[in-house]
C-alpha positions, 0 to 999 in steps of 0.5 A: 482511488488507487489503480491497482495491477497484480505483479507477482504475489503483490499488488500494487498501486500508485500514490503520492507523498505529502512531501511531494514524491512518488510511490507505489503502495505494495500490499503482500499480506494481512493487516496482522502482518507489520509489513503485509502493506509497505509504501515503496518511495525513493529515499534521500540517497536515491535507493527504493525505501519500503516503509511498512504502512503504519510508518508511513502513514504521515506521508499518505492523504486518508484517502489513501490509507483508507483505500490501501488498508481497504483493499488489504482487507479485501485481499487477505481479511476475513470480513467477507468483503469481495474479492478484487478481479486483478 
């Protein structure tokens, strides 16, 4: 289960790549929005690189997905599920 803070108007989260790197789960908006939730990892060259969630998809463990796309929901969805207290 991901640790999620508040920073700013994201929230964000730490998780671990299937290639071994570090990255932190930002999620900014609705499930309708392509980059409402991208993954925030070091890039080859070293620079931050955001990749919107449903490219980086193949680098998270379910578990991951499912708890970042559950909480986008509970963030900014319509289902009724509760809000977070962060």
């Amino acid at each position: 289960m991901i640790a999620w803070q508040k920073q700013g108007d994201a929230v964000i989260g730490v998780v671990s790549l299937s290639d071994g790197r570090g990255a932190n789960a930002a999620i900014v908006g609705g499930r309708a929005n392509p980059k409402g939730a991208v993954i925030i990892a070091a890039a080859a060259s070293g620079a931050p690189e955001a990749l919107p969630l449903g490219e980086a998809m193949g680098l998270l463990s379910p578990g991951f997905v499912v708890d970042i796309v559950c909480m986008q929901e509970r963030l900014h969805g319509e289902h009724g599920l509760e809000r977070p207290n962060l």
